[in-house]
C-alpha positions in Angstrom: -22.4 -19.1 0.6 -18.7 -20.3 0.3 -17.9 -17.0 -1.2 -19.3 -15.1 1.4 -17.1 -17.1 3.9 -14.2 -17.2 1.9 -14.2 -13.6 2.2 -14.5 -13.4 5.7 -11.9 -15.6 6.0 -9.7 -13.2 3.9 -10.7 -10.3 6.0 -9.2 -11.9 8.8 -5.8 -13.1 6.7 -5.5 -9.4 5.7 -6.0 -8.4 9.5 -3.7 -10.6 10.9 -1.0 -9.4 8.5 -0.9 -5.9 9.8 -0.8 -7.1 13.1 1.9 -8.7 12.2 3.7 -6.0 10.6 2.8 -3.8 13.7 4.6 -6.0 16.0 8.1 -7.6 13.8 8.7 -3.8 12.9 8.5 -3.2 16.9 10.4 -6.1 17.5 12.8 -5.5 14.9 13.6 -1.7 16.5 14.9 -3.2 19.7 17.8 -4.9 17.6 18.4 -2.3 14.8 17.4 1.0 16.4 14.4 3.4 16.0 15.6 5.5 13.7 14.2 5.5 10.1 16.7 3.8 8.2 16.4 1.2 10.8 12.5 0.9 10.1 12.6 1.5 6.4 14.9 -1.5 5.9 12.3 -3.8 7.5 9.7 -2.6 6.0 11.4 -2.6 2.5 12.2 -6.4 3.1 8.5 -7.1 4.5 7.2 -6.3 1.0 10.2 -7.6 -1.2 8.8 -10.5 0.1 5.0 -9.9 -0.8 6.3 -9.2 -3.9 7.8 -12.5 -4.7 4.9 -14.3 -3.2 2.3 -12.6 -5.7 4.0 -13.3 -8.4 5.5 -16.7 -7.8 2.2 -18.3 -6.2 0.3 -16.4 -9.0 2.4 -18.6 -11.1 1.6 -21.6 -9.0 -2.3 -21.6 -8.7 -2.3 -21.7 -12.3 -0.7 -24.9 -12.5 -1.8 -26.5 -9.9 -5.3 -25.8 -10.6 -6.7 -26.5 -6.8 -6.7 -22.6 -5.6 -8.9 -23.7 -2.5 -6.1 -26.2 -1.0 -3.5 -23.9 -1.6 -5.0 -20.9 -0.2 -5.5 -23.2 3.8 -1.3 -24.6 3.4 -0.5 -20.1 3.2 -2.8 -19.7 5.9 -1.3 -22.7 7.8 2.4 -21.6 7.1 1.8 -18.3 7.7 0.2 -19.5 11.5 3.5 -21.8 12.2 6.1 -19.4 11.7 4.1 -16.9 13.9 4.0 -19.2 16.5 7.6 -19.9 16.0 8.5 -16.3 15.8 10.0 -15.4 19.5 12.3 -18.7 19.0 13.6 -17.8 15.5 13.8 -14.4 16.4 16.3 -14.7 19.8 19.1 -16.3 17.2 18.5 -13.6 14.6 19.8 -11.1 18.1 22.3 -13.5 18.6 23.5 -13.6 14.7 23.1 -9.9 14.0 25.0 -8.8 17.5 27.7 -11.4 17.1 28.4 -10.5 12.9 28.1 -6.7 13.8 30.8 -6.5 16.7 33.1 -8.4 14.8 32.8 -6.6 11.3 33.6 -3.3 10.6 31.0 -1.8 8.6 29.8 1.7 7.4 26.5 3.5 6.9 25.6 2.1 3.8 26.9 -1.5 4.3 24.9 -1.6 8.2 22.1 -1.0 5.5 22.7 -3.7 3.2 23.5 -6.0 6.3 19.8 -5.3 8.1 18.1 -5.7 5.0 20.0 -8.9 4.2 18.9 -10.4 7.6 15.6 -9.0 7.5 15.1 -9.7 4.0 16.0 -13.5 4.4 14.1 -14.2 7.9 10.9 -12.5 7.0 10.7 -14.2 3.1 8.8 -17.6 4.1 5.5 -15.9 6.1 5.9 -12.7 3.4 5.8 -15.1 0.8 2.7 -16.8 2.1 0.7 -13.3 2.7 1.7 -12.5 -0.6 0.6 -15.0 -2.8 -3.1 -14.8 -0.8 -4.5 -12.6 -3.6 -3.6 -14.6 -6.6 -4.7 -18.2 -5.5 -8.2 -16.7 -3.9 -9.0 -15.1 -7.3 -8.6 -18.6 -9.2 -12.0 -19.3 -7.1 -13.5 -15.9 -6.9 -13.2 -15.3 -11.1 -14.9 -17.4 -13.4 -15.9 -15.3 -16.3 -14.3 -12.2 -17.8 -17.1 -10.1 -17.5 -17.0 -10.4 -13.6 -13.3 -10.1 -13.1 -12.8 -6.4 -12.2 -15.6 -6.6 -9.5 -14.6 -9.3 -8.0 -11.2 -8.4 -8.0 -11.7 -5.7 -6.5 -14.4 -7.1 -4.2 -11.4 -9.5 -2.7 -8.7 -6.3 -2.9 -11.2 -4.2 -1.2 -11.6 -6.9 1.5 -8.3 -8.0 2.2 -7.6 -4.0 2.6 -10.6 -3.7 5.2 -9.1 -6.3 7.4 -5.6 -4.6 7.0 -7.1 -1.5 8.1 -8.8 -2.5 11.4 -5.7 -4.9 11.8 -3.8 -1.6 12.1 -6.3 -0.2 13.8 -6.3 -3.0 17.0 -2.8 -3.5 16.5 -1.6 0.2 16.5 -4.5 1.6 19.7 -5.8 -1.0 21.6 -3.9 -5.4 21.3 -0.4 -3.9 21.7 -1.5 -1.9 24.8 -3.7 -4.0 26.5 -2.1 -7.6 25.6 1.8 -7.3 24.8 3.5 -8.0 21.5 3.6 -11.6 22.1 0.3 -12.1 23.0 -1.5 -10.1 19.9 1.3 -12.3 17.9 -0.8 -15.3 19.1 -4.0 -14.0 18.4 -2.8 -13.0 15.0 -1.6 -16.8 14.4 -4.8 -17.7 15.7 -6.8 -16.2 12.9 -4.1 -17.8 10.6 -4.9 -21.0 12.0 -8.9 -20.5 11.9 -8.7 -19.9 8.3 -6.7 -23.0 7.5 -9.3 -25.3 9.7 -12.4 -23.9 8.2 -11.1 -24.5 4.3 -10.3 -27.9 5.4 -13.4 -28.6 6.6 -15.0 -27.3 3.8 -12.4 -29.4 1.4 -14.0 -32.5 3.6 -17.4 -31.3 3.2 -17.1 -30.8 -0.4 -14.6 -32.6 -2.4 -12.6 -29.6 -4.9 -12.7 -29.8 -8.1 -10.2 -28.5 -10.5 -11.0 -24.8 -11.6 -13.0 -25.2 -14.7 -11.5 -24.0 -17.7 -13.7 -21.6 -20.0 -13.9 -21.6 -23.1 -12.6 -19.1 -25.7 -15.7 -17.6 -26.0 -16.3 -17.2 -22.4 -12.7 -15.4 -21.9 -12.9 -12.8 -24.5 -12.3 -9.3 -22.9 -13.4 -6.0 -24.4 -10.2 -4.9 -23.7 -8.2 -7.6 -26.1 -8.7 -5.3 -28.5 -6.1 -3.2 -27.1 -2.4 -3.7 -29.0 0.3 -5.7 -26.5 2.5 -2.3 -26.4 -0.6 -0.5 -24.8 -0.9 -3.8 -22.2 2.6 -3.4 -21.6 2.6 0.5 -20.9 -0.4 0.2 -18.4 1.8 -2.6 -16.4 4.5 -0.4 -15.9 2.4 2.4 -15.4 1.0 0.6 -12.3 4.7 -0.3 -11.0 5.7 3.6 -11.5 2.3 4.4 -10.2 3.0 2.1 -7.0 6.8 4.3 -6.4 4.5 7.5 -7.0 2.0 6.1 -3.9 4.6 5.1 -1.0 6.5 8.0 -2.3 3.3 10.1 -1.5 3.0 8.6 2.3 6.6 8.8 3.0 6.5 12.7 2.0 2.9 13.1 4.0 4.0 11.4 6.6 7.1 13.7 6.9 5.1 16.5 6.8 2.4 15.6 8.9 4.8 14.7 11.4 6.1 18.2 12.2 2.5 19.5 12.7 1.8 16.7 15.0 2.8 17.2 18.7 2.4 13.4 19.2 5.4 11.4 17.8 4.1 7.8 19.0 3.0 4.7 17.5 -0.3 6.1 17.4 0.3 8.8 14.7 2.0 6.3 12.7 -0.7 4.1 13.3 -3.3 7.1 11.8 -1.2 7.8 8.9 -1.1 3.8 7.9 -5.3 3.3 8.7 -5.9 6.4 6.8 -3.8 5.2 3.5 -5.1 1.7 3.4 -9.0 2.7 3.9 -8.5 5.1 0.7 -6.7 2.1 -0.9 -9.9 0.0 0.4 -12.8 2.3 -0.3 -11.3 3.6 -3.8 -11.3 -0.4 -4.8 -15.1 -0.8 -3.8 -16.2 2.6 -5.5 -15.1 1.6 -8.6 -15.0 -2.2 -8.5 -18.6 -2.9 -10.7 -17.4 0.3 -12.8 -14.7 -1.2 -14.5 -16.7 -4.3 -15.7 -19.7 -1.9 -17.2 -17.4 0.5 -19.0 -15.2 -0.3 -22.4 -12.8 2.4 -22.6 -10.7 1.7 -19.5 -8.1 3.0 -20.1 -9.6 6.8 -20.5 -10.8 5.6 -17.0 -6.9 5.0 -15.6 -6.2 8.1 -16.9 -8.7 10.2 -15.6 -7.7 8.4 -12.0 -3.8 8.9 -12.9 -4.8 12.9 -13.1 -7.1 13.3 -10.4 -4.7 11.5 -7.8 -1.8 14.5 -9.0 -4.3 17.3 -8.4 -5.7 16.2 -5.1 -2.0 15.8 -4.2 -1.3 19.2 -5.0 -4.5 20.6 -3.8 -3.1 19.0 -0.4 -0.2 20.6 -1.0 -1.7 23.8 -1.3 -3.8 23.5 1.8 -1.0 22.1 4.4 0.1 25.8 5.7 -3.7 26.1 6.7 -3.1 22.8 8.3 -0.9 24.7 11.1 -3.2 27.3 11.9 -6.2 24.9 12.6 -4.2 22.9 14.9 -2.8 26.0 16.3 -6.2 27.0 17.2 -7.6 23.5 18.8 -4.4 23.4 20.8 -5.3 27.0 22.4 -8.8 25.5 23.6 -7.3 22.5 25.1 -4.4 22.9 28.0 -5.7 20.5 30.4 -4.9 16.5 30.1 -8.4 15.1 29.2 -8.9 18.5 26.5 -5.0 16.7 25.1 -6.7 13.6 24.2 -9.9 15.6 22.2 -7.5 17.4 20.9 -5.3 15.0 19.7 -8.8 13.3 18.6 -9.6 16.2 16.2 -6.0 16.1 14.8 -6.0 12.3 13.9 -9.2 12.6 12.2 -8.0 15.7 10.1 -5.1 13.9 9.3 -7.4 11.3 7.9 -9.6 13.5 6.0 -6.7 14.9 4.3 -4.7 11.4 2.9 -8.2 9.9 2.3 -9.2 11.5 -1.1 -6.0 10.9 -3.1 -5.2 7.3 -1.6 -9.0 6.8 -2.4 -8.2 7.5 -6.1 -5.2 5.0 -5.6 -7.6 2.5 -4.3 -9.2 2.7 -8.1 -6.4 1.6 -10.1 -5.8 -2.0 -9.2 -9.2 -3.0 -10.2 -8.8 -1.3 -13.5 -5.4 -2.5 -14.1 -6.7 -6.4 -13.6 -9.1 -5.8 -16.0 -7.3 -4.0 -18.6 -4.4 -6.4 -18.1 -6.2 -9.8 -18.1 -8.0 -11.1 -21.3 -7.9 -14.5 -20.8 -8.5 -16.2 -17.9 -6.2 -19.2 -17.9 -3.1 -16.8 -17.2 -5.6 -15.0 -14.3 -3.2 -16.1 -11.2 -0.3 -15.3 -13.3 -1.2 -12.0 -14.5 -2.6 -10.8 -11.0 1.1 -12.7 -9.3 2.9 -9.7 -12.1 0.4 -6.9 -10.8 0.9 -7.6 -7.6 4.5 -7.6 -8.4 5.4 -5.0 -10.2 3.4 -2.4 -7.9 5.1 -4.1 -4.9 8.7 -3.8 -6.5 7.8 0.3 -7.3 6.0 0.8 -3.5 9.8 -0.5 -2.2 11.5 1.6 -4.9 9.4 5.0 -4.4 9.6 4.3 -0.2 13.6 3.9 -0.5 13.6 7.4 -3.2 11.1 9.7 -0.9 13.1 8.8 2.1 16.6 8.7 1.2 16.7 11.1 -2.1 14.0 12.7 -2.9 13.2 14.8 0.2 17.1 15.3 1.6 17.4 16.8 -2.0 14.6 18.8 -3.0 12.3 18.9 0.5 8.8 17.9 1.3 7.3 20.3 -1.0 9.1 20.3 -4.6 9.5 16.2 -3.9 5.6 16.1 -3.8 4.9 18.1 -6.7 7.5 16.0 -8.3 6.0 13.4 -7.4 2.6 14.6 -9.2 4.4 15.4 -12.1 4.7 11.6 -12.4 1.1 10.6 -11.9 0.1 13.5 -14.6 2.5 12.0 -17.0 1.1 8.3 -16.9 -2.6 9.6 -17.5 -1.4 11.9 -20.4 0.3 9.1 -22.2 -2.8 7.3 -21.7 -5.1 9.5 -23.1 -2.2 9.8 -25.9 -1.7 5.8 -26.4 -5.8 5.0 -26.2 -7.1 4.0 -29.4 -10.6 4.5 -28.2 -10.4 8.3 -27.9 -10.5 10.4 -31.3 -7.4 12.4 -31.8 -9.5 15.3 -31.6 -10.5 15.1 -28.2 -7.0 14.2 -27.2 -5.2 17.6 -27.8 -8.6 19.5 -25.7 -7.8 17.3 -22.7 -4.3 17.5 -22.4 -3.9 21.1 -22.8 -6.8 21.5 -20.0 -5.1 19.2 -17.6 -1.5 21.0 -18.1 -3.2 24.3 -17.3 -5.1 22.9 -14.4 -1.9 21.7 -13.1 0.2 24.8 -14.1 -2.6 26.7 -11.8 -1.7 24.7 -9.0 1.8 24.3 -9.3 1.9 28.0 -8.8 0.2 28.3 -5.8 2.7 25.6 -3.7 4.5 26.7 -0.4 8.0 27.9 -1.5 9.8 26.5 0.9 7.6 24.3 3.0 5.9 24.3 6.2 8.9 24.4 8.7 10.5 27.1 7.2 8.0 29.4 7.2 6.6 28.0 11.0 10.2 28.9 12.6 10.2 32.4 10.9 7.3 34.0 11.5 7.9 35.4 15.1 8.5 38.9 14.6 12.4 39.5 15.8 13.2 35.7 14.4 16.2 34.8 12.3 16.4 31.5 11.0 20.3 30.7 11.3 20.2 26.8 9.8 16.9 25.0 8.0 17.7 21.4 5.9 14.7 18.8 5.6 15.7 15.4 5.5 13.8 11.7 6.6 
C-alpha cells in the first residue's frame, strides 16, 4: 500500500516539474527574448541542474540511509522556492537589465551571461527535482532481481506525470489560470507530497534501509568485465546527446510543416517525446529482470532506435503532402482546429516509435549497471548523470552545429550513425554472444542501414517544398535553428 502511494505521489512530483518548466521558460522569454538561443540556454541550465541533483543526492541517500525523509525535504524545497519564485525572480530582471546596459558584451558572451544567471537561480529547485529518482529507488528496490522493474516502474511513472504536466501546462492551466496561478497549483502538489510522507513518517516510524546480504545482491550481470560496465555508461551519456539531438532536429523539421508556431506545437512535440520515453520504460521494465544477456538486449534497442529514425527520415516528404491534403478540406475556422487536430496527432505518431525505443534503455542500463545494491542511489545519481550531461551536450550540438552545418537531414542520419555504432560495439564487446553470430549480425544491420541511408531526402524538406512550382527559382536556401 505505501508503494502504491508513494507512486502516486511521484506522479504528481514529475507533473509538477513540467509545469514548472512550462512556465520559468515563459517567464524567462520576457527577459532574454524568444528566440532560440534565448530558450536553449534556459533549458540547458534547467537540466545542468537535474544533473547535479541525480548524481549528488544519489550519493546522499546512500549515506544517509533514510530515503523516505529525504524524498518529503525535496518535495518541501522544491514547494518553497515555487512559492518564492515571482519575488526572486523581479531581482534576477533587475540584475540581468542593470549588468547588461552597463557591459558591452557579444553574441557568444550574452550566452555565457544568460546561462550563468539561469544556471545559478534555477540550481536549488533543479537540484531537488533531480535527486527524486535516486532517493525513491532506495525504498522501491530491495533485491536485485527486482531492480530493473521497479526502476523502471518509478522512471515510467515519474515520465507519465511529466507528460500530462505538459499536457495541462502547455493546452489548458496556462490558458485558463495564468502563469502565476498554475505556479501555485504546481507548489501545491509539491507541498501535498511532503505532508503525506510526513504523516506516513508519523504513522510509521522509518527504519534504516535494510542492507542485503551478499547473496541477496548478486546480479547475473556481475559477470560482465568492469571495461564492458564502463562502455555501456558512456554509451547511455552518448546515447542521451544522440536523443535531444533527435528532438531538436524533429522539432526543426516538424516546425516548417506545421502552420501553427505556438506554444501548443511545442507543447505536442514535448508530450509526444516523454510518453515514448514513458511507455518504452513500462514495455520493457519486467523484461530486463527475466532475461541474462542484457546487453544483446541494449543493442538490439541501440539499432532499432537508428532505423526508426531513418525510416522517419524517409517518410517526412510524405509528411507534406498529407497535410497538404487535410489543409484543402478545412478553410473555415472550426475545420482549422480539426485540422490542426489531425496534424498534432500525426506529429505524435511519428516521434512515438523511436522515443518509445529510448524509453527502453534506462531500465536496461540500471540493471546492467548495478550489481550490488549498496551503491544503488549512487549508481542510478551517475545514470541519471551522465545521460543528463549528453541530453545538454547533444541539445547545444543539434541546435548550434550540427544542423547550421550539415541541415536537418544529413544531421539526423548522423545522428543514427551514432546510435548504430553503440549497439555494434555491443554485440562486438558481449561475452554472451558466440563470435560466430557476431559477424552475421553486424553485416545484416550495416546493410539494413546502407538500404536506408540511400533512400534519405537529398537536401531536405524545404528545399524541395520552395522548388516545386513549375516557373520557380530558388535564389537563397540555408537551414539553421
Amino acid at each position: 500500500m505505501m508503494q502504491l502511494i508513494l507512486l502516486l505521489l511521484f506522479f504528481f512530483s514529475g507533473l509538477s516539474a513540467l509545469v514548472y518548466q512550462t512556465i520559468w521558460i515563459r517567464q524567462f522569454s520576457l527577459v532574454f527574448g524568444v528566440d532560440v538561443f534565448a530558450t536553449a540556454t534556459v533549458l540547458t541550465a534547467f537540466m545542468a541542474g537535474l544533473a547535479l541533483g541525480s548524481y549528488l543526492f544519489g550519493r546522499l541517500v546512500d549515506r544517509d540511509n533514510r530515503p523516505l525523509r529525504l524524498f518529503a525535504l525535496l518535495e518541501l524545497g522544491i514547494a518553497v522556492f515555487a512559492v518564492l519564485f515571482p519575488l526572486s525572480f523581479s531581482g534576477l530582471e533587475w540584475l540581468y537589465g542593470a549588468l547588461y546596459r552597463s557591459l558591452s558584451l557579444g553574441f557568444y558572451a550574452t550566452q555565457l551571461y544568460r546561462f550563468a544567471l539561469a544556471f545559478f537561480f534555477l540550481l536549488i529547485p533543479t537540484m531537488l527535482m533531480g535527486g527524486t529518482l535516486p532517493v525513491l529507488s532506495r525504498i522501491f528496490v530491495k533485491r536485485v532481481t527486482v531492480l530493473g522493474s521497479n526502476v523502471g516502474k518509478l522512471y515510467s511513472i515519474n515520465n507519465l506525470g511529466a507528460l500530462i504536466g505538459c499536457f495541462l501546462s502547455g493546452f489548458f492551466l496556462i490558458r485558463w489560470l495564468g502563469q502565476h496561478s498554475s505556479m501555485m497549483v504546481a507548489a501545491l502538489l509539491n507541498f501535498f507530497n511532503a505532508i503525506v510522507v510526513l504523516i506516513l513518517l508519523l504513522l510509521k516510524q522509518e527504519k534504516k534501509s535494510e542492507v542485503v546480504s551478499p547473496a541477496d545482491e548478486q546480479n547475473e550481470e556481475t559477470l560482465l568485465p568492469s571495461r564492458v560496465i564502463r562502455f555501456v555508461l558512456w554509451a547511455f551519456a552518448i546515447e542521451g546527446f544522440a536523443a535531444l539531438a533527435y528532438e531538436v532536429i524533429w522539432t526543426r523539421i516538424l516546425l516548417g510543416f506545421s502552420y501553427d508556431k505556438s506554444l501548443y506545437f511545442f507543447s505536442t512535440v514535448i508530450f509526444s517525446f516523454i510518453f515514448g520515453l514513458s511507455f518504452g520504460s513500462i514495455l520493457v521494465a519486467k523484461m530486463v529482470d527475466r532475461r541474462k544477456n542484457l546487453l544483446l538486449l541494449f543493442a538490439v534497442v541501440e539499432i532499432l532506435i537508428a532505423v526508426s529514425a531513418l525510416v522517419l527520415l524517409s517518410g517526412f516528404v510524405s509528411v507534406n503532402n498529407i497535410l497538404s491534403e487535410w489543409r484543402l478540406q478545412y478553410r473555415d475556422a472550426d475545420g482549422w482546429w480539426r485540422c490542426m487536430g489531425k496534424e498534432y496527432l500525426l506529429f505524435f505518431l511519428i516521434m512515438a516509435i523511436p522515443t518509445t525505443f529510448m524509453g527502453m534503455t534506462f531500465p536496461i542500463v540500471s540493471k546492467i549497471c548495478t550489481p550490488h545494491l549498496r551503491r544503488l542511489g549512487t549508481r542510478l545519481g551517475e545514470i541519471g548523470f551522465l545521460d543528463t550531461v549528453g541530453s545538454i551536450v547533444g541539445s547545444f550540438a543539434a541546435g548550434f552545429i550540427l544542423i547550421p552545418f550539415l541541415g536537418v537531414i544529413k544531421s539526423a542520419a548522423f545522428v543514427a550513425m551514432i546510435n548504430i555504432i553503440i549497439g555494434i560495439l555491443a554485440v562486438l564487446l558481449n561475452p554472451f554472444l558466440s563470435k560466430r553470430w557476431k559477424a552475421p549480425i553486424i553485416a545484416s544491420v550495416i546493410a539494413v542501414v546502407f538500404v536506408l541511408m540511400t533512400n534519405l531526402p537529398d537536401s531536405g524538406y524545404f528545399r524541395h517544398w520552395q522548388t516545386k512550382r513549375q516557373g520557380d527559382r530558388l535564389l537563397f536556401y540555408q537551414e539553421g535553428a
